[in-house]
C-alpha positions in Angstrom: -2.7 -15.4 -27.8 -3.4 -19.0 -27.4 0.0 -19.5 -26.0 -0.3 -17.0 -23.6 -3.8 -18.2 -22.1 -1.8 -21.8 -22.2 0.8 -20.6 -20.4 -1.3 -18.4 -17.5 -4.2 -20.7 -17.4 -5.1 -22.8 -13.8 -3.5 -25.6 -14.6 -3.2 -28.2 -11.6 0.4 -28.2 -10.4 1.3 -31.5 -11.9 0.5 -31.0 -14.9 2.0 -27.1 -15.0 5.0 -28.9 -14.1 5.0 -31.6 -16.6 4.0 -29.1 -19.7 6.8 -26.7 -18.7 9.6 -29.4 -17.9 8.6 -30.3 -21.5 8.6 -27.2 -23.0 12.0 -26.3 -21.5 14.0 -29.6 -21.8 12.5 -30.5 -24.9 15.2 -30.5 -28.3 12.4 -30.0 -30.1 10.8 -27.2 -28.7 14.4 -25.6 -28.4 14.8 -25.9 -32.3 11.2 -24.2 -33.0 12.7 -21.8 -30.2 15.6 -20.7 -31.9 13.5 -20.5 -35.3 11.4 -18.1 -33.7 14.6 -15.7 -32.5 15.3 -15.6 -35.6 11.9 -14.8 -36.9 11.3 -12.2 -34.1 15.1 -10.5 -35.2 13.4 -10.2 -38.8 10.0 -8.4 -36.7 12.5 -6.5 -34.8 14.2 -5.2 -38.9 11.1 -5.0 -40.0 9.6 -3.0 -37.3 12.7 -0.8 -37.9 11.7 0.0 -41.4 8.2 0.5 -40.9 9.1 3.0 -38.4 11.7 4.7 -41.1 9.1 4.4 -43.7 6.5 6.1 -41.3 8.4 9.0 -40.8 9.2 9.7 -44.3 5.5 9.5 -45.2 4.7 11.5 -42.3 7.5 14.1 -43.7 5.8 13.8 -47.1 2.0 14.4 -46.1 3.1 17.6 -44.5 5.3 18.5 -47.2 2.1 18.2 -49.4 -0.5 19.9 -46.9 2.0 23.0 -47.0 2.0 23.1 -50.7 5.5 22.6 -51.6 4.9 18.9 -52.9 3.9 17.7 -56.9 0.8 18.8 -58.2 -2.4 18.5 -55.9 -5.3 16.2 -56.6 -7.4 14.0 -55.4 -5.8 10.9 -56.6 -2.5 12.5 -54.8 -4.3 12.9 -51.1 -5.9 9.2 -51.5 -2.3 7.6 -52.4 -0.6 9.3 -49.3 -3.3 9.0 -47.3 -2.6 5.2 -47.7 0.9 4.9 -47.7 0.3 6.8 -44.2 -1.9 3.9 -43.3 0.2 1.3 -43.8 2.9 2.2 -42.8 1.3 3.2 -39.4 -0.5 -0.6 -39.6 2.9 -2.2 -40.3 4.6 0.0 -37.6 2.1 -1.2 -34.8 2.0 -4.3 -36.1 5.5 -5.2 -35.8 5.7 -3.2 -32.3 2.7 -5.4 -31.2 4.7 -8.7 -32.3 7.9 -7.7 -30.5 5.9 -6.6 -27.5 4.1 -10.1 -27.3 7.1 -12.1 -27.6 8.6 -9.9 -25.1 5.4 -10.8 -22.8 5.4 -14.7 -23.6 9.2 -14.7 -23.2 8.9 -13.2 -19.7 5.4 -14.8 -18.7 7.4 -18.3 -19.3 10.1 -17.4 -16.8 7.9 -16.3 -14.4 6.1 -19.4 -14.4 9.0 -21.6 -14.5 10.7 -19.1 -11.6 7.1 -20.0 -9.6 7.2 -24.1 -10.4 10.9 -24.2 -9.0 9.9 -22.3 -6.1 7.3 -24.1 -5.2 9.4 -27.4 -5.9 12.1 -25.7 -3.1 8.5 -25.0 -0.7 7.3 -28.7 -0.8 10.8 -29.8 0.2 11.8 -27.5 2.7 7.9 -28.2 4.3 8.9 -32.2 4.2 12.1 -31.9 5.7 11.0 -29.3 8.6 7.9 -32.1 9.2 10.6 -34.6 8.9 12.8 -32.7 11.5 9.3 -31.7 13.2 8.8 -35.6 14.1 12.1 -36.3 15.3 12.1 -32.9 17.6 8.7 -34.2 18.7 10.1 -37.6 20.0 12.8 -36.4 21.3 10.9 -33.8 23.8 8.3 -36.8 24.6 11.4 -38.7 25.6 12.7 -35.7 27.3 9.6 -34.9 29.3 9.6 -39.2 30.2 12.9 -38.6 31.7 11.5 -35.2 33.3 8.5 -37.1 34.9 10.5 -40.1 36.1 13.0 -38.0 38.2 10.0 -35.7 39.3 8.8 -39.0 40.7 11.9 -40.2 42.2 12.2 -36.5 44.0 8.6 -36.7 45.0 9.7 -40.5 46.7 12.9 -39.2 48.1 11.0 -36.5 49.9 8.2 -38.4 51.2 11.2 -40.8 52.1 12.5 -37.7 54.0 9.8 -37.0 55.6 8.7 -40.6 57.0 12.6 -40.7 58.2 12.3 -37.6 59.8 9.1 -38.5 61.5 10.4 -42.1 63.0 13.6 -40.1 64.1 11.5 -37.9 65.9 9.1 -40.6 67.4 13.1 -42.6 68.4 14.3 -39.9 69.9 10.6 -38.6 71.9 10.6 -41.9 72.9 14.4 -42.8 74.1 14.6 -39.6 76.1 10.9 -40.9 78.2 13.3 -43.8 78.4 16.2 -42.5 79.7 14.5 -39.5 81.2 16.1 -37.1 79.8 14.2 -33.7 79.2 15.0 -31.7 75.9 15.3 -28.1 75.8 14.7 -27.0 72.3 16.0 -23.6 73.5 19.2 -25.1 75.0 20.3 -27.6 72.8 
C-alpha cells in the first residue's frame, strides 16, 4: 500500500522524475525486482492451491450437509467449517496479492509512460519557441523590407505626379509661347 500511495502521490516533477529514473535504472532495485517475480510466481502456486483446496472443501461440506459424509457431530461441522475458512482466507489472499502486484506493476508504467511524455512535451514546446523566435525575426525583417519598398513606391508616385504636373505646366506654357492651341479632342 505504501508503495502504491508512493508511486501515485503529487510529487513535483523533478523529483517524480529522479525517484523513478532511480527506481528503473537502479541494479539494485532490479535484483529486489526479480526477487519479487519470483516471490509473486510462488503467490501465483500458491493461489492455485488454495483455489484447489477450496473446492475440495467446498465438495466436502456439501457432501456432509447431504448426509453421505463420516459420522455427524458437532466437533465435525466446527472442523469443516474452518477448513472452509481458510481456505477461502488463503484463496483471497493470494488473489489480492497477485491483483496488487498486477496494479503496482502497471501503475509504474503508467507513470514512467507519463514522465517520458512529458520529457517529449517540454522539448518539442522549447524547440517550437526556439523555431517561434527565429520565424518571428524573420517576418520583422520581412515586413522592414515590406515597409521600405512601400516607401520607395509611395516616393516614386509622388515623383510621378510632381513630373506629371511640371510637364503639364511646360507644355501649358510652350504652346502660350508658340501660340499653339491644343484640342484635347483632336489630338
Amino acid at each position: 500500500m505504501v508503495t502504491f500511495c508512493l508511486l501515485v502521490a503529487p510529487l513535483p516533477y523533478t523529483i517524480r522524475k529522479k525517484l523513478f529514473d532511480f527506481l528503473y535504472k537502479s541494479p539494485i532495485i532490479a535484483k529486489v525486482a526479480y526477487g519479487l517475480k519470483i516471490a509473486f510466481i510462488f503467490v501465483g502456486i500458491l493461489f492455485v492451491d488454495a483455489l484447489q483446496r477450496m473446492f475440495r472443501v467446498a465438495a466436502e461440506s456439501d457432501l456432509a450437509k447431504q448426509g453421505r459424509g463420516p459420522v455427524q457431530d458437532v466437533r465435525t461441522d466446527t472442523n469443516i467449517a474452518a477448513r472452509k475458512f481458510y481456505s477461502q482466507r488463503n484463496t483471497y489472499l493470494t488473489g489480492f496479492t497477485l491483483f496488487l502486484s498486477l496494479v503496482l506493476t502497471r501503475t509504474f508504467y503508467i507513470t514512467l509512460d507519463l514522465i517520458h511524455t512529458q520529457e517529449e512535451y517540454a522539448k518539442l514546446k522549447k524547440s517550437t519557441q526556439e523555431a517561434g523566435k527565429e520565424d518571428v525575426v524573420a517576418l520583422k525583417k520581412r515586413v522592414k523590407e515590406l515597409e521600405a519598398q512601400e516607401r520607395d513606391f509611395e516616393t516614386l508616385k509622388l515623383q510621378a505626379s510632381q513630373n506629371a504636373k511640371e510637364y503639364d505646366r511646360l507644355a501649358t506654357e510652350f504652346n502660350r509661347q508658340t501660340g499653339a492651341v491644343s484640342d484635347k479632342r483632336k489630338d
